[in-house]
TIDOVO-860979 format. One record per residue: x, y, z of N, C-alpha, C in turn. Coordinates in pm, whole numbers, plus 50000, padded with zeros to 5 digits. Example, Ala and Ser with C-alpha at 12.3 -4.5 7.8 and 13.67 -1.06 7.14 Angstrom:
BEGIN
513194943150780512304955050780513204967050780;512854977550708513674989450714512905000350787;
REM end
This chain:
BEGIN
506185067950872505495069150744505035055250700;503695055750704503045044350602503375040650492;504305031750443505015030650300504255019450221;504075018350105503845001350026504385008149904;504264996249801504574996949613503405003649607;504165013449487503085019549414501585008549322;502464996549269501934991449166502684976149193;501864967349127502224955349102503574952349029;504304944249039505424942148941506024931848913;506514927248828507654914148828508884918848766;509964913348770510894919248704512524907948715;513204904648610513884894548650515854899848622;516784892748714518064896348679518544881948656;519584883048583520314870648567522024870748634;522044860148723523244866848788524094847948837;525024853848775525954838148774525004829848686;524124830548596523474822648491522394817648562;522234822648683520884820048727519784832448730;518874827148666517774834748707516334834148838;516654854248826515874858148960514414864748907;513674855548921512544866048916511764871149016;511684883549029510684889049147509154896949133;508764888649207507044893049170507014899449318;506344914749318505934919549419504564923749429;503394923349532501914925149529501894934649650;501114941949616500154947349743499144935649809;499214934349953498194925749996498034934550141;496294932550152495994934950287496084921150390;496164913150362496084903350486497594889250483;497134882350589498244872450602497724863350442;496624862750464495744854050384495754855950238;496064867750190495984869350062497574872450003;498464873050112500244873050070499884857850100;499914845650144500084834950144499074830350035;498454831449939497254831249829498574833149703;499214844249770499694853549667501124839949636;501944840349738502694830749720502704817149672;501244806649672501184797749624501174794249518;500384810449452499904810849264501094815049240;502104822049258503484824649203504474805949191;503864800049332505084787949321504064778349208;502624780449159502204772949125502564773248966;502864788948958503084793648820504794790048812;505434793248873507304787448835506994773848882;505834760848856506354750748981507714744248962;508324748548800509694742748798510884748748815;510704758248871511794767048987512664760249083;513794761749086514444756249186514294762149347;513844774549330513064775849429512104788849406;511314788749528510534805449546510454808849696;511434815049715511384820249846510724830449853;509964831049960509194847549976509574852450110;508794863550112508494871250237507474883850202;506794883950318505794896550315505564906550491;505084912350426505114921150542503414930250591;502704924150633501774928050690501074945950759;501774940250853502074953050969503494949351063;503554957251169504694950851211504894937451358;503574934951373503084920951427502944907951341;502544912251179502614902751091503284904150967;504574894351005505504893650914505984877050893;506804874850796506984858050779507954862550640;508994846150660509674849050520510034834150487;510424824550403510904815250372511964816150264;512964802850346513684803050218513774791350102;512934788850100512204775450015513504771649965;513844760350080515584750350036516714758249992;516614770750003518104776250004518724772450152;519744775950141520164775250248519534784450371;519674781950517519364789150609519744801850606;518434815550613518864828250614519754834550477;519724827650401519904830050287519554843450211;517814838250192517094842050111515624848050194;514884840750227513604847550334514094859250381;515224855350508515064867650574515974881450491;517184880850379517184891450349516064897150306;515624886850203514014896750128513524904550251;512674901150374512194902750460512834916350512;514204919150497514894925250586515074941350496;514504937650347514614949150232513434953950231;512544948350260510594950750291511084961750432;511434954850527511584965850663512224973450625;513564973250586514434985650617513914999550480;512924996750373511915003250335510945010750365;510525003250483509355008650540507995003150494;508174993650390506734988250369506184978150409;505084980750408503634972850482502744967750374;501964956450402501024954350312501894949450151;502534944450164503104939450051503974923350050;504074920149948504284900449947505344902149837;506264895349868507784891449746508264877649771;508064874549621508124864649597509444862849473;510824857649539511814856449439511944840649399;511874838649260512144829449173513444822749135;513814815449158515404810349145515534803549060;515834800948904516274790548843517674792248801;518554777048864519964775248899520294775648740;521454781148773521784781448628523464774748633;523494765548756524994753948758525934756848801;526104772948814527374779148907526764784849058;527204778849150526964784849305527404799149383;526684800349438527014818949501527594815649595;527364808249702527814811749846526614815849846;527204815950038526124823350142525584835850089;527144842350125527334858850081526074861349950;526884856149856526104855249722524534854649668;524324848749748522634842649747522164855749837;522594863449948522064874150002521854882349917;523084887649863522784898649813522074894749676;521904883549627520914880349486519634884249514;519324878649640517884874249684517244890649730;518074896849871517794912449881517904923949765;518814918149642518964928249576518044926249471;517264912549409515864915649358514614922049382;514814922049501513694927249623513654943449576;514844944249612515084960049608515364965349470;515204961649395515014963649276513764962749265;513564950049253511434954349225511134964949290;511454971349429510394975949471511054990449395;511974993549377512835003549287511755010849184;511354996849098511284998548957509525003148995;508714995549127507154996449134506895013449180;507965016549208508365031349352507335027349439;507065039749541506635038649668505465047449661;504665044049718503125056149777503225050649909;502845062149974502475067050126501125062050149;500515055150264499165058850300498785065750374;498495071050302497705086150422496375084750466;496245084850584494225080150671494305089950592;492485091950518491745104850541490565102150657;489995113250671488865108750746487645116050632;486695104250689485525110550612484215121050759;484175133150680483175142450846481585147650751;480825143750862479925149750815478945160950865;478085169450767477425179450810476555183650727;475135185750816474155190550739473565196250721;472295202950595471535214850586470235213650538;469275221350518468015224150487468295215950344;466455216150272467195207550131467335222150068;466415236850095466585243950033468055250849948;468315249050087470205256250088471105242849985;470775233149948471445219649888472385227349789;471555229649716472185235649548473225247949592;472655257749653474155270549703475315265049699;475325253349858476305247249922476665237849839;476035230249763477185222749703477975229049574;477375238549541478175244649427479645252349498;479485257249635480605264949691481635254549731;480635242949738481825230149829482855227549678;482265224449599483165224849465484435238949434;484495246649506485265255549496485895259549556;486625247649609487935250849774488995232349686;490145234449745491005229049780490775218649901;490605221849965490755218150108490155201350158;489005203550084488465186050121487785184749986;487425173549926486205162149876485645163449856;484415164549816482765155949858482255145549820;482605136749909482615125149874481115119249875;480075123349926478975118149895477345128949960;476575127049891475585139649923474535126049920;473545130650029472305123650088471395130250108;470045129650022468975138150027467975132650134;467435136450173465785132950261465565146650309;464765147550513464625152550509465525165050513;466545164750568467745172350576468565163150510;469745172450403470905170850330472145167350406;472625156450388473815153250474474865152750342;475775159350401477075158650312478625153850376;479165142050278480545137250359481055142650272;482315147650361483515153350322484805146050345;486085142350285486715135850271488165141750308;489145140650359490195152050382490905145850467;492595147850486493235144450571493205148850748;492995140150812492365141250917492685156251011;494405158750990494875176051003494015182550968;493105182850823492435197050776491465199350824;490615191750953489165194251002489225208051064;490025209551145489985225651201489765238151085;490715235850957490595244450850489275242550773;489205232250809487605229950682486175233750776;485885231250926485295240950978485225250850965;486595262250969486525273550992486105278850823;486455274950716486135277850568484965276250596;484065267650636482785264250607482255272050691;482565278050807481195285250892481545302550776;483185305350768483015316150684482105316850576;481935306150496481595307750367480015306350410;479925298150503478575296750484477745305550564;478585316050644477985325150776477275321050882;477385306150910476875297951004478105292551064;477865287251206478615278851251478205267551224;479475259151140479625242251117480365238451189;480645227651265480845215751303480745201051233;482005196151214482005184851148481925169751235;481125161451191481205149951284481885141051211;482855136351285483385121151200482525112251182;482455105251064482045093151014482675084951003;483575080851032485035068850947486105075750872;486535064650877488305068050768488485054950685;489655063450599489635050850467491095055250481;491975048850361493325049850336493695052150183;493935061250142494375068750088496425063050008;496285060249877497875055349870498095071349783;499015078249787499795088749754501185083349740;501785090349600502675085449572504245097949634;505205088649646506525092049749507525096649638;
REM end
């Protein structure tokens, strides 16, 4: 399952008198979680630290523990992003010391358990491909067919193109093409055939 945050978030705990703040983003690239991380350290720059981690896909991943100690902090965050399931998302935890020390132990579970809290509080959506298919008709027939396409469940219409023949995309999870053929040659007493055009991604919430 394709997982990310529903929504943007920050959200902070205070734990041994230090405070945690965690900012979590949706990002599509390496480029815009490392964007994402600089304007967070640029915004706490008087943080004792900002460790992040993000998670890409599962070829691109990275975590730091900006002067905590080793494995501290990066890789739990990092390790609450995976064992989630999400992709496409950047966490960025905020540390200001507040004079009493955690330990190793301590700093793990501070650092993973902001994580997992933000992503708690943002919940989760699924991405689901749709695919976009297309198929077309006379201009006469335009007005029938698109009034019937408005009256199914099943797919979209995501965009109508006039000239000389009417092309219509339909939008739908890539499973429903067999069902949305067979609706469409019923309804329309013709045989349709849908051609793919592309796919997009779709966030649905978990």
């Amino acid at each position: 399952m394709n997982l990310t945050i529903a929504k943007d978030i920050r959200t902070e705990q205070v734990i041994s008198k230090s405070r945690f703040i965690c900012s979590l983003k949706k990002v599509k690239t390496e480029e815009e979680a490392q964007e994402f991380i600089k304007a967070v350290k640029k915004e706490f720059w008087d943080a004792t630290h900002n460790c992040s981690a993000y998670v890409i896909d599962e070829q691109h991943q990275r975590s730091s523990d900006d002067g905590e100690p080793s494995g501290t902090a990066g890789m739990p965050m990092l390790g609450v992003l995976r064992k989630q399931g999400l992709q496409q998302v950047a966490a960025v935890v905020t540390r200001y010391f507040g004079g009493i020390k955690l330990g190793a132990g301590g700093l793990v579970r501070a650092y993973s358990g902001a994580v997992a809290n933000a992503a708690d509080v943002a919940g989760l959506a699924q991405k689901v491909k749709m695919g976009l298919y297309v198929f077309s008709c006379a201009p006469g027939e335009a007005g029938r067919i698109t009034n019937l396409l408005y009256q199914q469940q099943l797919f979209n219409l995501a965009d109508t193109e006039y000239g000389n023949a009417v092309i219509f995309t339909l939008r739908m999870p890539e499973e429903r093409k067999p069902a949305a053929e067979k609706w469409l040659t019923d309804t329309l007493q013709k045989p349709i055939e849908l051609t793919e055009a592309g796919f997009e991604y779709e966030e649905v919430p978990v």
